[in-house]
BAGU-355776 format. One record per residue (C-alpha): residue in three letters; x, y, z. Coordinates in pm, whole numbers, always signed. Layout:
BEGIN
<r res="ALA" px="X" py="Y" pz="Z"/>
...
This chain:
BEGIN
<r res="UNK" px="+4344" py="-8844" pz="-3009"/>
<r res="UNK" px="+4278" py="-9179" pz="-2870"/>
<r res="UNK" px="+4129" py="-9428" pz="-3122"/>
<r res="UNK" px="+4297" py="-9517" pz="-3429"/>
<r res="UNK" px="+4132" py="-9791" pz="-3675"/>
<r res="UNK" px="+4345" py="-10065" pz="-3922"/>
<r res="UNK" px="+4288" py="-10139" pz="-4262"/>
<r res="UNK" px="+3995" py="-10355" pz="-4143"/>
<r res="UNK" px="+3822" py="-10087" pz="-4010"/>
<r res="UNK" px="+3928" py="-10222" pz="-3614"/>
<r res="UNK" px="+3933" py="-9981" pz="-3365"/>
<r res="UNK" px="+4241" py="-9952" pz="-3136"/>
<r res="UNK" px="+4229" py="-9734" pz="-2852"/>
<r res="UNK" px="+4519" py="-9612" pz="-2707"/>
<r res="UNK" px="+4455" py="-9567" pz="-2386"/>
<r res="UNK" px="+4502" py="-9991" pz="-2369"/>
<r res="UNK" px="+4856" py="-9913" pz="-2458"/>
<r res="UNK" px="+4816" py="-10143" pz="-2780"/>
<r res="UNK" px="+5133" py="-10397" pz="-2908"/>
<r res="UNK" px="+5126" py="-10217" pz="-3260"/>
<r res="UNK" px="+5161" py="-10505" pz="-3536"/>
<r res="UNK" px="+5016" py="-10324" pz="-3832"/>
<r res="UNK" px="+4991" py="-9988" pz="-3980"/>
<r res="UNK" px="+4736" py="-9752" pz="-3794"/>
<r res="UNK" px="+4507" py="-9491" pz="-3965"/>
<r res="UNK" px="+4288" py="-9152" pz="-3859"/>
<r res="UNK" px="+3923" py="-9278" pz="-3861"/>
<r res="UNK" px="+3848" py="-8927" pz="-3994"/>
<r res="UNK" px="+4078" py="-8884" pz="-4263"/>
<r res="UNK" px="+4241" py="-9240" pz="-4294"/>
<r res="UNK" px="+4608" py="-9086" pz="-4289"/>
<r res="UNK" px="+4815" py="-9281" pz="-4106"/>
<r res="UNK" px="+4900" py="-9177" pz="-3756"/>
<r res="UNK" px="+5150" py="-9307" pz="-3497"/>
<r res="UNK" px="+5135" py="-9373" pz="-3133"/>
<r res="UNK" px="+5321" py="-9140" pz="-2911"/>
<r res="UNK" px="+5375" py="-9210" pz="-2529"/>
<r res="UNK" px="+5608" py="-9104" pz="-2215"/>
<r res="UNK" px="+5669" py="-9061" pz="-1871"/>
<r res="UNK" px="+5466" py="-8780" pz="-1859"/>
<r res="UNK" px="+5168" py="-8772" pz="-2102"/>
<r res="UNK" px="+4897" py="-9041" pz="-2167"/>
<r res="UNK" px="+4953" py="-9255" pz="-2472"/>
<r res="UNK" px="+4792" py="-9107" pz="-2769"/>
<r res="UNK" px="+4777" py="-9129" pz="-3116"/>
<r res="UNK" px="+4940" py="-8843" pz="-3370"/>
<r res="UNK" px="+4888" py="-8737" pz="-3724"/>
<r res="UNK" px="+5247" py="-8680" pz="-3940"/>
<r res="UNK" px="+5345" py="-8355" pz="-3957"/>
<r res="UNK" px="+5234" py="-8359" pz="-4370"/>
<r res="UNK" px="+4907" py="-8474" pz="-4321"/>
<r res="UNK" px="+4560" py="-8254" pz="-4333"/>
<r res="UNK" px="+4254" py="-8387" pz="-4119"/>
<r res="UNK" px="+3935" py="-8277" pz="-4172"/>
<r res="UNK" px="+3904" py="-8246" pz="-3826"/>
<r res="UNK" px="+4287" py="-8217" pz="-3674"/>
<r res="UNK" px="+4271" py="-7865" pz="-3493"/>
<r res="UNK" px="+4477" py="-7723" pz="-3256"/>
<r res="UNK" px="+4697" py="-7948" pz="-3073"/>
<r res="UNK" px="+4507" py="-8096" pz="-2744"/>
<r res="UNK" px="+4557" py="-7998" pz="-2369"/>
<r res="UNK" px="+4615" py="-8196" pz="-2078"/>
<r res="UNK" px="+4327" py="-8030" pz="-1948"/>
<r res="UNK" px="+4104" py="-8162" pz="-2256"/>
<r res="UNK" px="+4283" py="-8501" pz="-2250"/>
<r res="UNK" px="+4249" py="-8591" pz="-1884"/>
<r res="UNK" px="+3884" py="-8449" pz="-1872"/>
<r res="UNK" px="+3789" py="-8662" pz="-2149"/>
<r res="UNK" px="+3926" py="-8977" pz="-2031"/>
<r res="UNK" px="+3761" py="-8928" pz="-1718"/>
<r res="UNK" px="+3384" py="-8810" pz="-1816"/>
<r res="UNK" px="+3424" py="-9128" pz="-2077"/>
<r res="UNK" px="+3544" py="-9383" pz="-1748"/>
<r res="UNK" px="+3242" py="-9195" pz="-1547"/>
<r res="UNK" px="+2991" py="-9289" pz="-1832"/>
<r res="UNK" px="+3132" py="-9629" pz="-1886"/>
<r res="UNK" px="+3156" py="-9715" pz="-1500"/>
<r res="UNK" px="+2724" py="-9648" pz="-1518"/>
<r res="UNK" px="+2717" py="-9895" pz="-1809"/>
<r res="UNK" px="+2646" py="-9717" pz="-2099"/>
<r res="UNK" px="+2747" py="-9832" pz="-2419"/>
<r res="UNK" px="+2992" py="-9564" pz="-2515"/>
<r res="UNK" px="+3267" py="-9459" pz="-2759"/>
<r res="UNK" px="+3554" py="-9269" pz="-2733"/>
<r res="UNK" px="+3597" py="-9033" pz="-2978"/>
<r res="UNK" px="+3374" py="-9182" pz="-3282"/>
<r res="UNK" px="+3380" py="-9016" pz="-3601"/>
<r res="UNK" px="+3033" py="-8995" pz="-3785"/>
<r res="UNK" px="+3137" py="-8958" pz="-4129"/>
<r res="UNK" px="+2768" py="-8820" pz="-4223"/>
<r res="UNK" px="+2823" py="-8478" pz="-4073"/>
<r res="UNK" px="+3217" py="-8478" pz="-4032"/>
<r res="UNK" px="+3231" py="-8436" pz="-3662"/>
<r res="UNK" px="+3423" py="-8664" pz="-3420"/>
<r res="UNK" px="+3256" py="-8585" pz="-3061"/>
<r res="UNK" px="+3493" py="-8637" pz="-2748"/>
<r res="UNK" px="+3221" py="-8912" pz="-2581"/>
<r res="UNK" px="+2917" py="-9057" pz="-2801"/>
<r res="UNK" px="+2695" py="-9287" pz="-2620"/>
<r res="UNK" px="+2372" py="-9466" pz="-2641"/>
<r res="UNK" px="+2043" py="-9388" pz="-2396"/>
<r res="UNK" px="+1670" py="-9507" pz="-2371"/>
<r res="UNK" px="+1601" py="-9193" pz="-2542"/>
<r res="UNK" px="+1820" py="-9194" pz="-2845"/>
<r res="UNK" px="+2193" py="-9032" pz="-2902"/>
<r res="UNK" px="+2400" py="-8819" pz="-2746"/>
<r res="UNK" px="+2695" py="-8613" pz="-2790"/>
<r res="UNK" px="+2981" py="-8505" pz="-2512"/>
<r res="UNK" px="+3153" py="-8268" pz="-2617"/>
<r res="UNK" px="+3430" py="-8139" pz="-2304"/>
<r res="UNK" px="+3523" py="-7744" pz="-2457"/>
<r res="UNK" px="+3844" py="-7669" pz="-2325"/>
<r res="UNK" px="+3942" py="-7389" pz="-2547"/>
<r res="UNK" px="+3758" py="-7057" pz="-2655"/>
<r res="UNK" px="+3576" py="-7091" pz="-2980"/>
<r res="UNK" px="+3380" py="-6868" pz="-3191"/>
<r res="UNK" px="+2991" py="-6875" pz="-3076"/>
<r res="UNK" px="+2863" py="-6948" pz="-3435"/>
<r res="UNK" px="+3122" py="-7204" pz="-3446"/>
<r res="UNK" px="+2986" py="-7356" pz="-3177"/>
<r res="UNK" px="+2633" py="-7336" pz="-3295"/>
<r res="UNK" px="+2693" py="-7547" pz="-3637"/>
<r res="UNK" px="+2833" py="-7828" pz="-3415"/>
<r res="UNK" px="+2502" py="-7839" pz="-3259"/>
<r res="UNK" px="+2323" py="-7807" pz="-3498"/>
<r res="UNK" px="+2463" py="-8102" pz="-3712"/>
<r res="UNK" px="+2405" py="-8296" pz="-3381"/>
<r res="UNK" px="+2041" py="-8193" pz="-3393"/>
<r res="UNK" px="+2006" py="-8263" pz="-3770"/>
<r res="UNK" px="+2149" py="-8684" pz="-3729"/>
<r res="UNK" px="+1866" py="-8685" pz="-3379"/>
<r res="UNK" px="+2182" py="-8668" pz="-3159"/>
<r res="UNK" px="+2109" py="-8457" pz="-2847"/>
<r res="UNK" px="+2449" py="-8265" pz="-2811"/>
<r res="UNK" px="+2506" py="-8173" pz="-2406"/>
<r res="UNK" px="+2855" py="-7928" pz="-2412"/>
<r res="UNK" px="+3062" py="-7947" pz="-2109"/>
<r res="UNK" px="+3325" py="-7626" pz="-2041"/>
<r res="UNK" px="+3611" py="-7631" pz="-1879"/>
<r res="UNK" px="+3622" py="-7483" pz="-1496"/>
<r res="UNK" px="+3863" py="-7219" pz="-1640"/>
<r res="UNK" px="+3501" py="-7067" pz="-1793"/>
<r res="UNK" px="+3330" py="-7062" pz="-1525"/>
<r res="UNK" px="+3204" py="-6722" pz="-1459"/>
<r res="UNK" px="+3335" py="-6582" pz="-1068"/>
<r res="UNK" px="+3038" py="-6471" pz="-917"/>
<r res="UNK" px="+3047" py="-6134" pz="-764"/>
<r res="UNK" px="+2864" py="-6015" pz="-446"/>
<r res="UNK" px="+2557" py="-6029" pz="-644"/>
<r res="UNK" px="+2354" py="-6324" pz="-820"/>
<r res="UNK" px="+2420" py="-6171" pz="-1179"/>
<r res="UNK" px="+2757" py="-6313" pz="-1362"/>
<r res="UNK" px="+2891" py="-6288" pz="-1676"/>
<r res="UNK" px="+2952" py="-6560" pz="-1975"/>
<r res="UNK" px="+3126" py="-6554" pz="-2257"/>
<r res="UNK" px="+2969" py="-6515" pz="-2558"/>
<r res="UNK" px="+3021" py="-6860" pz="-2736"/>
<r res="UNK" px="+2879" py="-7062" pz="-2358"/>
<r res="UNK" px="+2551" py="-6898" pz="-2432"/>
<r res="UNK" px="+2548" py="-7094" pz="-2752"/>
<r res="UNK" px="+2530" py="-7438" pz="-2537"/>
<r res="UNK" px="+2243" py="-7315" pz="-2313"/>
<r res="UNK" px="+2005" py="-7638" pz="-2271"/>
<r res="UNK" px="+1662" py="-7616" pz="-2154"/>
<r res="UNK" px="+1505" py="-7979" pz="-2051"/>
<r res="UNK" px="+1220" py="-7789" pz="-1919"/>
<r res="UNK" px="+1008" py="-7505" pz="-2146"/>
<r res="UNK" px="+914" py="-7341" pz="-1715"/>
<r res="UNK" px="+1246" py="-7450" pz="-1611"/>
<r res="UNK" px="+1588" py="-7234" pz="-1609"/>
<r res="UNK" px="+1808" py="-7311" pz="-1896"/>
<r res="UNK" px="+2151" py="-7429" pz="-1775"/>
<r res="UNK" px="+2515" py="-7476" pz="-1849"/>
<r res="UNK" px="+2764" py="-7736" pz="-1726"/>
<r res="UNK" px="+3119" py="-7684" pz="-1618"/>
<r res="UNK" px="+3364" py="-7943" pz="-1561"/>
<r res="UNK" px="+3734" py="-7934" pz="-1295"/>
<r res="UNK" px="+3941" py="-8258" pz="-1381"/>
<r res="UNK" px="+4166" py="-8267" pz="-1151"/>
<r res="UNK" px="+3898" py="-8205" pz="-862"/>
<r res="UNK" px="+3617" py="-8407" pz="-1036"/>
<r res="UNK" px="+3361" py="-8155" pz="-944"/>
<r res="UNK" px="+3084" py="-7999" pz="-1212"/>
<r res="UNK" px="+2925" py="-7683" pz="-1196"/>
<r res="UNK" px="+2563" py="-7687" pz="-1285"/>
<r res="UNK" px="+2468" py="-7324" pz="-1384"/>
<r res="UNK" px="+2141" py="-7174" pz="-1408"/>
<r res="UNK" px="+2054" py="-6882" pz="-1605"/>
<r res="UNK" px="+1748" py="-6688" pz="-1452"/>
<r res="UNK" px="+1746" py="-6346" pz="-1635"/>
<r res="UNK" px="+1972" py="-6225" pz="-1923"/>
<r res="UNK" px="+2041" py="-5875" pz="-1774"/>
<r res="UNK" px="+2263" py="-5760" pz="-2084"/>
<r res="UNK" px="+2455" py="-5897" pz="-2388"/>
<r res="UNK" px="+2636" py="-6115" pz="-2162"/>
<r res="UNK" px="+2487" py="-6048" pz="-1812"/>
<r res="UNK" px="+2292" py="-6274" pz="-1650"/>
<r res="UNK" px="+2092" py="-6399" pz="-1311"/>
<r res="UNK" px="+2187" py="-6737" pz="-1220"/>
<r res="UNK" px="+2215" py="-6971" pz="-930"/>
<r res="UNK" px="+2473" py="-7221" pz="-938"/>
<r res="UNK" px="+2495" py="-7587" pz="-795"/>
<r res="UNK" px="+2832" py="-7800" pz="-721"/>
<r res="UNK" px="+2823" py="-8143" pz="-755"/>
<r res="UNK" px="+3112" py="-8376" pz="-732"/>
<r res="UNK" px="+3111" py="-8617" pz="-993"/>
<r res="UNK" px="+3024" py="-8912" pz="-782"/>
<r res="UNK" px="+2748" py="-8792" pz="-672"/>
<r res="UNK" px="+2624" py="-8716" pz="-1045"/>
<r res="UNK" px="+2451" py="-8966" pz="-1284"/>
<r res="UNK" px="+2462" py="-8973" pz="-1624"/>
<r res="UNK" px="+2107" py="-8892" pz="-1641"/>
<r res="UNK" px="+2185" py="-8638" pz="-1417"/>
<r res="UNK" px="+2381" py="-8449" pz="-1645"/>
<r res="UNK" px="+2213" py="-8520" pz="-1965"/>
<r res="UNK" px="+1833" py="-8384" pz="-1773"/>
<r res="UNK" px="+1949" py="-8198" pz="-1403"/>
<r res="UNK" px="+1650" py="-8147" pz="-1135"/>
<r res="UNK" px="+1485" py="-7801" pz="-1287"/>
<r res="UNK" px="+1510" py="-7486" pz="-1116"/>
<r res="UNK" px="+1252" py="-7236" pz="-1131"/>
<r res="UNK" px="+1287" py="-6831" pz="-1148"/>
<r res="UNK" px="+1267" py="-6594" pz="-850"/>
<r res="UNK" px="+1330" py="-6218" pz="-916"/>
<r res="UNK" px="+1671" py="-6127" pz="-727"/>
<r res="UNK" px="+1466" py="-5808" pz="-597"/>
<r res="UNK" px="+1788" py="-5605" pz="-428"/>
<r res="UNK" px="+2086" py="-5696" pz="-720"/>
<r res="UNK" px="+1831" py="-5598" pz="-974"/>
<r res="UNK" px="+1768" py="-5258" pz="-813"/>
<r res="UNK" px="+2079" py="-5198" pz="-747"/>
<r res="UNK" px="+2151" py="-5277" pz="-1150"/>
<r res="UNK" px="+1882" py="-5065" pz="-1201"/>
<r res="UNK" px="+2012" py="-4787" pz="-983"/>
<r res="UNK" px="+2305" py="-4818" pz="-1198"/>
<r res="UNK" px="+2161" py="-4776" pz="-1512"/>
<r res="UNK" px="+1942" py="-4475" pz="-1405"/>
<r res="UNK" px="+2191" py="-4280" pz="-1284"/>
<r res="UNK" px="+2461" py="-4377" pz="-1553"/>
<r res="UNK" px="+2707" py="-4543" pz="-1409"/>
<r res="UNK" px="+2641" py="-4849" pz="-1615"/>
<r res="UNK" px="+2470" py="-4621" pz="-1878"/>
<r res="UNK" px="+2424" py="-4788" pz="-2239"/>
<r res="UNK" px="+2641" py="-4706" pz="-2526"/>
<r res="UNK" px="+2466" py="-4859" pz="-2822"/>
<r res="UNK" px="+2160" py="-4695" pz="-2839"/>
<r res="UNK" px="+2007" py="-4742" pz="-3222"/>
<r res="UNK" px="+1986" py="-4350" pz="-3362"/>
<r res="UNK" px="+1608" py="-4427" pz="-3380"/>
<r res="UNK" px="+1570" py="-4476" pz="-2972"/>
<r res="UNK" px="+1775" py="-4138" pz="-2967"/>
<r res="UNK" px="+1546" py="-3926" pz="-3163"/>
<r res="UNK" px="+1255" py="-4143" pz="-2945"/>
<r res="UNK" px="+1372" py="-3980" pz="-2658"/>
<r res="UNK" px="+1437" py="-3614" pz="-2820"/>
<r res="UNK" px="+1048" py="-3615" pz="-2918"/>
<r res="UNK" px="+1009" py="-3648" pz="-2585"/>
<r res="UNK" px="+1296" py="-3388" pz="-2467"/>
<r res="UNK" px="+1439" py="-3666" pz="-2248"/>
<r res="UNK" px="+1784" py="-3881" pz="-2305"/>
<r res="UNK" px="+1827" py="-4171" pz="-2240"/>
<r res="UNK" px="+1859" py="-4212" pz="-1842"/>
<r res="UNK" px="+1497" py="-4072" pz="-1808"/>
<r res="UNK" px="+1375" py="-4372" pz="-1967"/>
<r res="UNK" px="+1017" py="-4469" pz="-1872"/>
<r res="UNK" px="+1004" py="-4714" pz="-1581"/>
<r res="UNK" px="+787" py="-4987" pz="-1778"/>
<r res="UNK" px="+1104" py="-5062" pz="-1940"/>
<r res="UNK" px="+1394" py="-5282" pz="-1886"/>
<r res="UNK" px="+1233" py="-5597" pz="-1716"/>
<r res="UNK" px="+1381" py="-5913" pz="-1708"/>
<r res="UNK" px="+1154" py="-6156" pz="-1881"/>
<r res="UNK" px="+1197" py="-6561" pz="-1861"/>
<r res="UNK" px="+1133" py="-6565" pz="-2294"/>
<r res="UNK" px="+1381" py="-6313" pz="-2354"/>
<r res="UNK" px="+1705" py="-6516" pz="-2357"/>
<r res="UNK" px="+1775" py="-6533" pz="-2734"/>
<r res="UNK" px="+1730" py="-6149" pz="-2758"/>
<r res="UNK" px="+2064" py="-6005" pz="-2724"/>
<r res="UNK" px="+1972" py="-5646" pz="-2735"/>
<r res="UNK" px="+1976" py="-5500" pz="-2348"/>
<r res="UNK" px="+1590" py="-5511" pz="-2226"/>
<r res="UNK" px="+1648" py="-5096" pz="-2188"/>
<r res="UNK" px="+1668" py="-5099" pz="-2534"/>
<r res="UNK" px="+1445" py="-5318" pz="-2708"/>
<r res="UNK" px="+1159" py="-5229" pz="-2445"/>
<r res="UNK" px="+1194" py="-4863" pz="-2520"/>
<r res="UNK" px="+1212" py="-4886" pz="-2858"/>
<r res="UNK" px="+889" py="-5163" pz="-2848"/>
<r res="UNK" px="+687" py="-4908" pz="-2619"/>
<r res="UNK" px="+752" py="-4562" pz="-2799"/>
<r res="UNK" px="+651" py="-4716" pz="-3140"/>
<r res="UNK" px="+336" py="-4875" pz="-3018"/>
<r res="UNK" px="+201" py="-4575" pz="-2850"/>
<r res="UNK" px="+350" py="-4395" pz="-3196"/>
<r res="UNK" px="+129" py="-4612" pz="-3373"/>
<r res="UNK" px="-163" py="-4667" pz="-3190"/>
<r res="UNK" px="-243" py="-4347" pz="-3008"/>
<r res="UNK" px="-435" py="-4334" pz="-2653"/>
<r res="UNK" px="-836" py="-4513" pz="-2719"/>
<r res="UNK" px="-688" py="-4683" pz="-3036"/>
<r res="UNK" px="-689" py="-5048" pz="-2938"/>
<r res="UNK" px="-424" py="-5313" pz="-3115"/>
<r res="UNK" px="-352" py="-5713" pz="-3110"/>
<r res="UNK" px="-110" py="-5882" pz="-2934"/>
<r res="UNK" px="-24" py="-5999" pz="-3357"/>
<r res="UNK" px="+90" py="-5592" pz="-3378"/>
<r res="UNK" px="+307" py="-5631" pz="-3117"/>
<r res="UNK" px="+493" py="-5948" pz="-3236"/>
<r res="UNK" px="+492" py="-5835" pz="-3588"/>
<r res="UNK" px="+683" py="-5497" pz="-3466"/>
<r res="UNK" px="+922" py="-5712" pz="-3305"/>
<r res="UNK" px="+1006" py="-5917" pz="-3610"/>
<r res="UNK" px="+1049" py="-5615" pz="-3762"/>
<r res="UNK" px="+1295" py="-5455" pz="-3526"/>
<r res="UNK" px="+1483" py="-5789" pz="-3581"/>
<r res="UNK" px="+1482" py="-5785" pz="-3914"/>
<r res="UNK" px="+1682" py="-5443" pz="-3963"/>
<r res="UNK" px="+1921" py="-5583" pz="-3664"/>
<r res="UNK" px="+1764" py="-5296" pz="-3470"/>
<r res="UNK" px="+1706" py="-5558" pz="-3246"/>
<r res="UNK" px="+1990" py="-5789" pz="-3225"/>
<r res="UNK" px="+1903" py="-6207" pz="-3120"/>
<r res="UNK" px="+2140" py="-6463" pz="-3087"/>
<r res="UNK" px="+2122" py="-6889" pz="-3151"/>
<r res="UNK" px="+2041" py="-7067" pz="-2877"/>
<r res="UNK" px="+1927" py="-7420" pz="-3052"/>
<r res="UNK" px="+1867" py="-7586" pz="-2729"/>
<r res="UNK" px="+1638" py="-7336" pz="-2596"/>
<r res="UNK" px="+1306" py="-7318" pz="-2693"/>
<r res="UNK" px="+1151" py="-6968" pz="-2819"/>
<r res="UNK" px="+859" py="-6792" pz="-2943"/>
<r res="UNK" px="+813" py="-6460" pz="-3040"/>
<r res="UNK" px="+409" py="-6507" pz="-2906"/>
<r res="UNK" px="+588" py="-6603" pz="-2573"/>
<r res="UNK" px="+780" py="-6281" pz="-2578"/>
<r res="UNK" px="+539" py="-5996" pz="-2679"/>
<r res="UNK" px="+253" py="-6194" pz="-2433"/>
<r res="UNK" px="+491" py="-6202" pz="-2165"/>
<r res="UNK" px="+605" py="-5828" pz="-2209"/>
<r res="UNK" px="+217" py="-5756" pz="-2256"/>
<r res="UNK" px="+173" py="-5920" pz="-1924"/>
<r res="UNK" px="+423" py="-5621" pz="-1694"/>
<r res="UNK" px="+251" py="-5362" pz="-1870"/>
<r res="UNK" px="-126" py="-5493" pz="-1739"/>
<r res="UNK" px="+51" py="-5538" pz="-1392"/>
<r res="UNK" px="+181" py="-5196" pz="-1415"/>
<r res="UNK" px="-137" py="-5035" pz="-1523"/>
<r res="UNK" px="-11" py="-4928" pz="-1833"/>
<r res="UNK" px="-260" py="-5158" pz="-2077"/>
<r res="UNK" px="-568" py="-5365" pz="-1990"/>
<r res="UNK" px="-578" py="-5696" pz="-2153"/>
<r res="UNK" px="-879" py="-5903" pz="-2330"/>
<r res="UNK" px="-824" py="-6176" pz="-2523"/>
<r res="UNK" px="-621" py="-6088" pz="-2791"/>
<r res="UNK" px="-659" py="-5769" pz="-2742"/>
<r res="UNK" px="-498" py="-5461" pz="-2632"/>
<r res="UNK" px="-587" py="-5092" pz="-2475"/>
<r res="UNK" px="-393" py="-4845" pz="-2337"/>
<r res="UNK" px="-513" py="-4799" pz="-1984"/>
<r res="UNK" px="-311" py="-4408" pz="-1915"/>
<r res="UNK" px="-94" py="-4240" pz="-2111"/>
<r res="UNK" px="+326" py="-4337" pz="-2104"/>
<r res="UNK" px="+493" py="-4063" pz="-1852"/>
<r res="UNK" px="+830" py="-3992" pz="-1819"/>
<r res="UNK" px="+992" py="-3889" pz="-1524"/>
<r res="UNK" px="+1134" py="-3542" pz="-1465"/>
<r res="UNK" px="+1392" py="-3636" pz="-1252"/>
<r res="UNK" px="+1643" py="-3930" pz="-1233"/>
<r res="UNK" px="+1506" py="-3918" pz="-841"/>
<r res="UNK" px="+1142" py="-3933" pz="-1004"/>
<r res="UNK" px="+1279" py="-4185" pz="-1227"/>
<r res="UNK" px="+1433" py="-4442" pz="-968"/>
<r res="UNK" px="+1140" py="-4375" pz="-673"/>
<r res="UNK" px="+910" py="-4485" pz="-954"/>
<r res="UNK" px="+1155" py="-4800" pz="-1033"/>
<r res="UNK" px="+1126" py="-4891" pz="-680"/>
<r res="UNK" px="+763" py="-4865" pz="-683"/>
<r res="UNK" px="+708" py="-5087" pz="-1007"/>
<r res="UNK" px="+955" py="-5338" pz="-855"/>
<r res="UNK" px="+718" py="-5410" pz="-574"/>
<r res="UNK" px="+456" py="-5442" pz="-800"/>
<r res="UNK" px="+639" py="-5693" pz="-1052"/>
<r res="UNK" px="+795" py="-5871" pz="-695"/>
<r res="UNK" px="+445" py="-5992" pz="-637"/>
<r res="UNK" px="+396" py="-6089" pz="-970"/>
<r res="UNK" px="+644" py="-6375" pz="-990"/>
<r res="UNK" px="+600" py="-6445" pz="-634"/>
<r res="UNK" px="+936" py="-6346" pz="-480"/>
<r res="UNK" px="+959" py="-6216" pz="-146"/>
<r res="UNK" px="+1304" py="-6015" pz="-51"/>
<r res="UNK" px="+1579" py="-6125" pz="+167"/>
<r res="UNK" px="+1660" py="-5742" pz="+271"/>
<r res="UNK" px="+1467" py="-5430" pz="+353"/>
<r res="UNK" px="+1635" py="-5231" pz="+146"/>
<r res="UNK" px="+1518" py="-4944" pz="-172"/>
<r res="UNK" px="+1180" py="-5014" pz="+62"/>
């Protein structure tokens, strides 16, 4: 750590490589603590060996060091009033940068190191309960490698730190590369799978970013990735991506129907903009969602949008369906269940008044995977137009 405090309470950054005349203490835990220093390493200050901090983890990287020291210099340098590693004593967190805005509080912290997603989501939450707006910064080493396609794949605890500035803009995460002072400004489209996503990404070197930049980035907007998400699709229909962790419910779903799983019905597994706390694969949760409603509330029985988002709570509630934290982005079960609601009018599946629903023709399976995907294809024209995405390619035309 960098910042130390006397016995009156002065604080004594290290980083001004400080003639030590008295005895120096943790501001956390008020144990004394000594200044270390070399050739090599930055100056920094170090419990004793016998002391216990309430919030002295794992020894600290370069990598975390040097990235700290340089995102506090890059806030300083556009004259905020900021501190280095302050300790808030209310909540027991000590947050790498802590600075003051024009619209309150806020909270750097510069994740180095892999932590435990619910671990993650405490920290932000006892931001969020003192009116601090936490913005969490990962290391480059995180950053998902994109494929050939515009879906990638992040770890568990980054969804966690997903901010949304925008309720119609894409939530987004930030990456950080020290030693070439670039960030990577992630935006998450589509959840796809438990941790599958559509994104588009944006590089920005760090003196070309503001502050305000960072803490609110220029929203992006969805588009539907029309060819990588029939080509997923393909995947998933034919079984070479086939899902493993069906509920035994869905299972006997599809045996009522004489079907498994691969013949699901085509209105199911669209990506939806709402749908990012739900961690359950949209396969899944759709299927199970459409089977019961039609179970329920056979062909000429009309229902209310209320039925569908009281099914979902449901679902949820046994962990049938499975959602994950995500305090910085905003949700609504209404949001989800109208915006599923929504593909099945464009499909032709249900007509729509008001708040309520009728089923428009009855749910068909396909026979054939071939049936299955041809269909797909068909619906994925269909939903194209809806969101107002035109393809770069010809192809699964």
């Amino acid at each position: 750590m960098f910042i130390a405090i006397t016995k009156n309470k002065q604080y004594v950054n290290a980083l001004d490589e400080p003639l030590l005349t008295e005895s120096l203490y943790c501001p956390a835990c008020e144990h004394p603590v000594h200044l270390k220093k070399g050739a090599i390493i930055r100056p920094h200050f170090a419990h004793n060996k016998s002391s216990l901090c309430l919030i002295q983890g794992e020894p600290e990287t370069k990598e975390h060091m040097e990235g700290k020291i340089k995102l506090y210099k890059w806030v300083k340098n556009h004259g905020y009033e900021v501190s280095l590693e302050k300790y808030l004593p209310t909540i027991q967190r000590q947050p790498d940068i802590f600075l003051l805005t024009s619209q309150g509080k806020v909270a750097i912290e510069f994740q180095c190191s892999t932590l435990p997603a619910q671990d993650l989501t405490e920290r932000t939450l006892d931001y969020l309960k003192q009116d601090i707006y936490p913005v969490w910064i990962f290391s480059h080493h995180h950053y998902p490698r994109r494929p050939s396609t515009s879906f990638v794949s992040i770890g568990s605890f980054a969804w966690s730190a997903l901010r949304q500035t925008d309720v119609q803009a894409l939530p987004h995460l930030y990456y950080f590369n020290p030693s070439s002072e670039l960030f990577f400004n992630l935006h998450v489209s589509y959840p796809l799978s438990k941790n599958k996503a559509f994104s588009k990404s944006i590089t920005i070197p760090m003196n070309k970013l503001t502050v305000s930049g960072l803490l609110q980035p220029s929203p992006l907007f969805p588009t539907f990735p029309f060819i990588d998400w029939l080509r997923h699709r393909k995947n998933i229909r034919f079984g070479r991506n086939n899902l493993r962790d069906q509920p035994f419910e869905l299972q006997q779903l599809f045996a009522s129907y004489k079907r498994s799983f691969p013949y699901f019905p085509p209105e199911v597994g669209w990506p939806l903009q709402s749908a990012f706390p739900i961690l359950t694969s949209s396969y899944i949760w759709q299927s199970l969602l459409l089977f019961k409603l039609i179970e329920r509330f056979t062909p000429g029985t009309d229902f209310y949008v209320e039925h569908v988002v009281e099914m979902i709570k449901q679902f949820v509630q046994m962990e049938t369906i499975k959602v994950r934290s995500l305090p910085m982005v905003s949700f609504c079960f209404n949001q989800l269940c109208h915006e599923y609601l929504h593909v099945l009018k464009t499909f032709g599946l249900v007509t729509i008044s008001g708040r309520k629903i009728s089923w428009k023709k009855a749910l068909r399976l396909p026979e054939s995977l071939e049936e299955g995907f041809q269909r797909d294809q068909q619906l994925a024209v269909m939903y194209k137009k809806q969101v107002n995405f035109i393809p770069k390619s010809k192809e699964f035309m």
